[in-house]
Backbone as CSV, one residue per row, in Angstrom:
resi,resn,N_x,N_y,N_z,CA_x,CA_y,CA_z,C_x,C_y,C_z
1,UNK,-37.358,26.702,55.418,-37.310,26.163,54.079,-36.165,26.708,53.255
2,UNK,-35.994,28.210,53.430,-34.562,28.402,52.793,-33.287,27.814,52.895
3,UNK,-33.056,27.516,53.960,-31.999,26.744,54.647,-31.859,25.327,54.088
4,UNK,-32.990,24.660,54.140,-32.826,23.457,52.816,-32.967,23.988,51.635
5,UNK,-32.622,24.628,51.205,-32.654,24.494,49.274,-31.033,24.500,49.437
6,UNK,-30.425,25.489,49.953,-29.354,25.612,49.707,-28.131,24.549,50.081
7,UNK,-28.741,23.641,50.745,-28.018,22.713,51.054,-28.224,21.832,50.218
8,UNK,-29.089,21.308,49.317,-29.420,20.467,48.215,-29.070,21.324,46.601
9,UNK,-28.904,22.137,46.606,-28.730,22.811,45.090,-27.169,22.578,44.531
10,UNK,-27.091,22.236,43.414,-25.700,21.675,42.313,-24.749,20.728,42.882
11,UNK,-23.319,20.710,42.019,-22.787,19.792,42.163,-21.702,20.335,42.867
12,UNK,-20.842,19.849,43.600,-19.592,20.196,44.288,-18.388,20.222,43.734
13,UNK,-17.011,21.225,43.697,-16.729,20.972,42.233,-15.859,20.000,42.503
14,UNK,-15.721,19.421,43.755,-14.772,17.752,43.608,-15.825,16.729,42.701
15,UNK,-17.434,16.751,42.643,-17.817,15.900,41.450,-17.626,16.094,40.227
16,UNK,-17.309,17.767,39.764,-17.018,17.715,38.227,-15.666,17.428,38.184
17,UNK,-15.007,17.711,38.923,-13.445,16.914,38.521,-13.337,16.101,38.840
18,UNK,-13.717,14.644,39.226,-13.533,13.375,39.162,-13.876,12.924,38.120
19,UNK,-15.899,13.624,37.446,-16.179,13.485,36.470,-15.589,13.667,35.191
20,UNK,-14.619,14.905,35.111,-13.758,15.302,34.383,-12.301,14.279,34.138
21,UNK,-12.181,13.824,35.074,-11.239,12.889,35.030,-11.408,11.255,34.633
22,UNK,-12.286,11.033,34.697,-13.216,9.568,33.910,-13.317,9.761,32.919
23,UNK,-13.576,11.320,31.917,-14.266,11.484,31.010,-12.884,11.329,30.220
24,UNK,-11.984,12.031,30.690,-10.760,12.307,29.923,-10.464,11.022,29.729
25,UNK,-9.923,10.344,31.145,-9.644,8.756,30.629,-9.913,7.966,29.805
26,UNK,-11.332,7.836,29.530,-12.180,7.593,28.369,-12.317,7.776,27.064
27,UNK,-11.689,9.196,26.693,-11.335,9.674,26.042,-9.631,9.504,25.485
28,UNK,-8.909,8.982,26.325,-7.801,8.327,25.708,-7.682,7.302,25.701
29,UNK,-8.712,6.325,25.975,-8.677,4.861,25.668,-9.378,5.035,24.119
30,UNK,-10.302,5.634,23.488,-10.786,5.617,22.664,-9.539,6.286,21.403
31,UNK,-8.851,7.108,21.303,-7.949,7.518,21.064,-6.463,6.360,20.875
32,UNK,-6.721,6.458,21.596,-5.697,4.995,21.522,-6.328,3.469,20.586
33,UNK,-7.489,3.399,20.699,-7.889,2.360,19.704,-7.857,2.941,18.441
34,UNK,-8.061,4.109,18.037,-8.324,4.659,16.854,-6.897,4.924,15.954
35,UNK,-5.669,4.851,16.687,-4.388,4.627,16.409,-4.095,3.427,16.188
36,UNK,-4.643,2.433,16.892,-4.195,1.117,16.185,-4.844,0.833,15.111
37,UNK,-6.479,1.179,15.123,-6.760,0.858,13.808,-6.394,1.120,12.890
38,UNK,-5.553,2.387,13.058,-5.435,3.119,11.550,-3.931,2.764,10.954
39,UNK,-3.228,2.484,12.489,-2.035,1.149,11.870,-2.266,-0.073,11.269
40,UNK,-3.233,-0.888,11.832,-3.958,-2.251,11.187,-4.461,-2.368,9.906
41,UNK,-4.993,-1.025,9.310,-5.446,-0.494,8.110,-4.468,-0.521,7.241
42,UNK,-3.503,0.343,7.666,-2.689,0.711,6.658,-1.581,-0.584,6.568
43,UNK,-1.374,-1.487,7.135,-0.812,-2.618,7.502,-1.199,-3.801,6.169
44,UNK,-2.661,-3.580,6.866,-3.322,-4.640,5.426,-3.814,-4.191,4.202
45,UNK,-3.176,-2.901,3.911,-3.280,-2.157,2.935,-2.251,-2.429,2.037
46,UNK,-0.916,-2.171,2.375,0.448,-2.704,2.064,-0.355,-3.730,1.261
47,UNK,-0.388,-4.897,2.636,-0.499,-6.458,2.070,-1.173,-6.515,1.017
48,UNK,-2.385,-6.275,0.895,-3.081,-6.324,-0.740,-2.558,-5.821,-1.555
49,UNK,-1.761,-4.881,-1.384,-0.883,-4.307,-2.766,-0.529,-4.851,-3.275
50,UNK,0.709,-5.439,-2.385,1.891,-6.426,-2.724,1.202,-8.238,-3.591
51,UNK,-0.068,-8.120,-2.765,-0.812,-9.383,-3.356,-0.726,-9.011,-4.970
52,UNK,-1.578,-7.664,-5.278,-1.864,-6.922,-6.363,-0.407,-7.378,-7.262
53,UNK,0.327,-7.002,-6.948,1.560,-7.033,-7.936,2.164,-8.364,-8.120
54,UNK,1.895,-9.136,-6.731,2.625,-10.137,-7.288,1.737,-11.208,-8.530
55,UNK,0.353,-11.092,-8.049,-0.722,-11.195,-9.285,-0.576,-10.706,-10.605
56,UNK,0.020,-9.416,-11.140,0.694,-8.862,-11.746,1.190,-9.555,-12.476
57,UNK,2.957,-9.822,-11.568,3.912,-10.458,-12.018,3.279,-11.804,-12.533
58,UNK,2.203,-12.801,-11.982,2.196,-13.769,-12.865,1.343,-13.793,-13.906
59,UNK,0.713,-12.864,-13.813,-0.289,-12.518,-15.430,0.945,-12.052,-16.845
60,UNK,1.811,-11.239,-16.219,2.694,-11.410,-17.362,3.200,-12.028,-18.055
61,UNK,4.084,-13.171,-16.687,4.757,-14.134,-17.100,3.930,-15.187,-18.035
62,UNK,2.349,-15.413,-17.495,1.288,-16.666,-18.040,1.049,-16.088,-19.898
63,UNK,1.168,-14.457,-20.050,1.075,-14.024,-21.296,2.261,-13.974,-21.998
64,UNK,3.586,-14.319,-21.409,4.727,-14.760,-22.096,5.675,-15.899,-21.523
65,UNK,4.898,-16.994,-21.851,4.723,-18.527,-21.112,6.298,-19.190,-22.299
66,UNK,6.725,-18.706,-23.208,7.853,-19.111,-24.285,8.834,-18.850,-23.565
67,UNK,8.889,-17.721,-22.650,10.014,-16.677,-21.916,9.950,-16.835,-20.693
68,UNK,9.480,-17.574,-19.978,8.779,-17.990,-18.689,10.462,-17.632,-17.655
69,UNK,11.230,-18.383,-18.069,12.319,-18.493,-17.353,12.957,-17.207,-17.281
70,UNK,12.930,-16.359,-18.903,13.526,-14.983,-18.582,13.152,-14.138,-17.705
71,UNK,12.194,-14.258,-16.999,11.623,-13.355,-15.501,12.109,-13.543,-14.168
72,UNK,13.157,-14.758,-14.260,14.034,-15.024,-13.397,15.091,-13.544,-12.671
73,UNK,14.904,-13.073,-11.194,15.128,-12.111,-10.824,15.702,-12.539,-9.085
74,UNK,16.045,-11.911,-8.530,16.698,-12.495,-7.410,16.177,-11.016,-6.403
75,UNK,16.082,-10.769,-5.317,15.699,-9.899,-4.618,16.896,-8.638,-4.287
76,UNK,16.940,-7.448,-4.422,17.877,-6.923,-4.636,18.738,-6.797,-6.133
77,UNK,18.512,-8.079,-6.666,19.328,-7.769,-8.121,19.241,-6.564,-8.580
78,UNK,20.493,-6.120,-9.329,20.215,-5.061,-10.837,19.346,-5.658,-11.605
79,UNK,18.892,-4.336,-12.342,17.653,-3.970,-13.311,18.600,-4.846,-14.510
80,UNK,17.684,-5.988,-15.866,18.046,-5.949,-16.496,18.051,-4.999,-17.955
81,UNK,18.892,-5.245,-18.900,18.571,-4.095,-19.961,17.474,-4.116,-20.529
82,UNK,16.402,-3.510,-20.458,14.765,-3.520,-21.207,15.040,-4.025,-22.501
83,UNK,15.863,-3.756,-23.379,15.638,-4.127,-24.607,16.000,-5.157,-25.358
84,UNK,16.353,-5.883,-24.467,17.051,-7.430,-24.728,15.511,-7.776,-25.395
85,UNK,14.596,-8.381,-24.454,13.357,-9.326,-24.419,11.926,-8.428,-23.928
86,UNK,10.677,-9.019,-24.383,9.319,-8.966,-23.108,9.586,-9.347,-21.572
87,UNK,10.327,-10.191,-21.173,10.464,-10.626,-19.736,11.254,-9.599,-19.331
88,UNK,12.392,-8.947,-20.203,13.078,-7.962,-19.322,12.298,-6.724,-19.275
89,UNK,11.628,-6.565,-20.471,11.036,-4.930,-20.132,9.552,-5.152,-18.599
90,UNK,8.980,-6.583,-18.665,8.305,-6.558,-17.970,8.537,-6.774,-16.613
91,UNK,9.987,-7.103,-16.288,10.415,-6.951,-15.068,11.052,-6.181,-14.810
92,UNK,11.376,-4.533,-15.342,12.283,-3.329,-15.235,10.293,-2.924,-14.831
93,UNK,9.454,-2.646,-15.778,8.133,-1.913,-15.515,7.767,-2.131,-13.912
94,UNK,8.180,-3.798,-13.605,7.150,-4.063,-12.634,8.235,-3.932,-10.913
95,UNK,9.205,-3.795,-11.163,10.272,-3.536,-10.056,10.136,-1.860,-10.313
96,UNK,9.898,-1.489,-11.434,9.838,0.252,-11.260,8.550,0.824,-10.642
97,UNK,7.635,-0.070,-10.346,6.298,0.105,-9.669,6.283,-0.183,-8.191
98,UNK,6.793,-1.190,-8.257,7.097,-1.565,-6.861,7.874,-0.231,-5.793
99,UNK,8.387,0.054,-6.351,9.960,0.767,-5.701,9.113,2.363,-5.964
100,UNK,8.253,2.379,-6.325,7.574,4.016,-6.721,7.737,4.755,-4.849
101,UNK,7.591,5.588,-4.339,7.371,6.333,-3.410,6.301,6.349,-2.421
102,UNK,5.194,5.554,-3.230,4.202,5.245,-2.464,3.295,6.454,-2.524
103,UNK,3.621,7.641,-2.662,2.378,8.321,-3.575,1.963,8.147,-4.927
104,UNK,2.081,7.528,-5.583,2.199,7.278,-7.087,1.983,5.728,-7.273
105,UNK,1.446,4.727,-6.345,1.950,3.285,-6.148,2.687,3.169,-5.272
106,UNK,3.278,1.781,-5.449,4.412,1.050,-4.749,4.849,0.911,-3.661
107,UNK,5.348,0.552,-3.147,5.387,0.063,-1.722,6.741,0.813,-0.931
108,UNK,6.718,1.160,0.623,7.896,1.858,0.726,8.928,0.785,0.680
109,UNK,10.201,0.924,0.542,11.193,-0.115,0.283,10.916,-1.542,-0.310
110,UNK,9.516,-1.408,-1.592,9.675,-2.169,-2.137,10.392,-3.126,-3.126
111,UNK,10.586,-3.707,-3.590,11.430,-4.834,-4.093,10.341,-6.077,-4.331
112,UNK,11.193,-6.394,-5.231,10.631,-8.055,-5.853,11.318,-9.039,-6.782
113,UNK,11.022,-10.675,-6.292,12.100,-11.700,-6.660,10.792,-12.863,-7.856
114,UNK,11.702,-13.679,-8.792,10.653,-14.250,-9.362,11.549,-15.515,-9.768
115,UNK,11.164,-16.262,-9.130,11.713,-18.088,-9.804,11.068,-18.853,-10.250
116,UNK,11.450,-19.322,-11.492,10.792,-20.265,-12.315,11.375,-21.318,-12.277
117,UNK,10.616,-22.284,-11.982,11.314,-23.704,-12.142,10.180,-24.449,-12.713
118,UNK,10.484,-25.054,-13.954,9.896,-25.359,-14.862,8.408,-24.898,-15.238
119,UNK,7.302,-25.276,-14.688,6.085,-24.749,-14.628,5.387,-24.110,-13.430
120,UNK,6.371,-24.219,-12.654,6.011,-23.632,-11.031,6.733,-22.305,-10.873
121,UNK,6.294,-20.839,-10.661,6.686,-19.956,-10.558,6.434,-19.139,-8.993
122,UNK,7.538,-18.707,-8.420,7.166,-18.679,-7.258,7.846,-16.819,-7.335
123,UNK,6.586,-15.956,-6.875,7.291,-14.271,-6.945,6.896,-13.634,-5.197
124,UNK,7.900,-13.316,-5.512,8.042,-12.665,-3.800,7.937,-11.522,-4.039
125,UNK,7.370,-10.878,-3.037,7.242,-9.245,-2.846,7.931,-8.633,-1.475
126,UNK,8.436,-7.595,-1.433,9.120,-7.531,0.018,8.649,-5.796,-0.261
127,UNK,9.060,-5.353,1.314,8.438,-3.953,1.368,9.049,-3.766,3.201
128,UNK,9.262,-2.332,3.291,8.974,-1.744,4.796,7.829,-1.119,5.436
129,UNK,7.631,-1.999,6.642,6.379,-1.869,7.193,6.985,-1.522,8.724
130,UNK,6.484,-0.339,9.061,7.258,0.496,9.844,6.125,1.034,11.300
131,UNK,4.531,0.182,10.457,3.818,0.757,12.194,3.952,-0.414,12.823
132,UNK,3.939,-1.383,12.617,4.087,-2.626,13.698,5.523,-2.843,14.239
133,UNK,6.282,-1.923,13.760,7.948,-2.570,14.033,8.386,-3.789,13.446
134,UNK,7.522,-4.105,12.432,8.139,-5.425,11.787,9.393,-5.084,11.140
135,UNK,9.787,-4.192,10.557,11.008,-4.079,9.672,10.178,-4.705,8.299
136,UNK,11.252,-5.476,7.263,10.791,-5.941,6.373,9.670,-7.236,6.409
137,UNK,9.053,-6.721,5.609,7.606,-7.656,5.395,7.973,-8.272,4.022
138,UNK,7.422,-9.472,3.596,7.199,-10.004,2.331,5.870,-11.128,2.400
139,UNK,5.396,-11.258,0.921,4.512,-11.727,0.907,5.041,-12.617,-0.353
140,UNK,4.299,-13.835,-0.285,4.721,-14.802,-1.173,3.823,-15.740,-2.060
141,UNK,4.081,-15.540,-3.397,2.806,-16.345,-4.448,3.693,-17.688,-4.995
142,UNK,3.150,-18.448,-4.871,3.452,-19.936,-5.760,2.626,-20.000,-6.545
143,UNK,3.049,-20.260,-7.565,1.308,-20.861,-8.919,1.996,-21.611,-10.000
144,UNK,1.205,-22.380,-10.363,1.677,-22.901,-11.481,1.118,-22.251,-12.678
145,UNK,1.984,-22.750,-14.192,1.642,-21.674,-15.223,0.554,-22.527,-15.706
């Protein structure tokens, strides 16, 4: 009877290292999903921002509907002088939000464009989005006033 126990007692250690080796595997597939999510997150995180502001931009413009056209801005343009008008100080505020650091707001390499043509206002938002490899991203609002 001694002679069988010892031939039946624990595991061999080629089963804990195979086991060990499934486990690990397993362990970097899970790891690896948890990296994309947290790119996908922060991805559509951006995007609502940029929604956020460009929503923004047309709540301003709809509260200074006389000046509608002065919010006219081109992507990249210079800042105009704040103290001309409301449309200029509200498009120096809202390009100075955009363009913040992204701890404080704003988007990284954000920027933003705004065309008015007659009652149809169309504001673009642009930004760098750097976990997907997209390069520049933009997002785009049409509305009428």
């Amino acid at each position: 009877m001694l002679n069988r126990r010892n031939r039946e007692s624990g595991f061999t250690l080629i089963e804990v290292l195979v086991a060990l080796v499934i486990l690990s595997i397993g362990l970097l597939g899970l790891a690896g999903l948890q990296v994309s999510g947290l790119r996908g997150s922060s991805s559509a995180y951006m995007k609502s921002a940029a929604m956020i502001y460009a929503n923004d931009m047309v709540d301003r413009i709809r509260a200074n509907r006389a000046d509608a056209g002065g919010y006219s801005r081109a992507l990249g343009a210079a800042l105009p002088n704040p103290a001309d008008t409301v449309a200029k100080q509200d498009l120096v505020a809202w390009v100075g939000a955009l363009q913040q650091d992204g701890k404080r707001g704003g988007l990284p390499g954000g920027d933003g464009s705004v065309v008015v043509v007659g009652s149809l206002v169309t504001v673009t938002v642009q930004w760098t989005d750097n976990y997907f490899g997209a390069g520049t991203t933009n997002v785009q609002m049409v509305t009428r006033l």
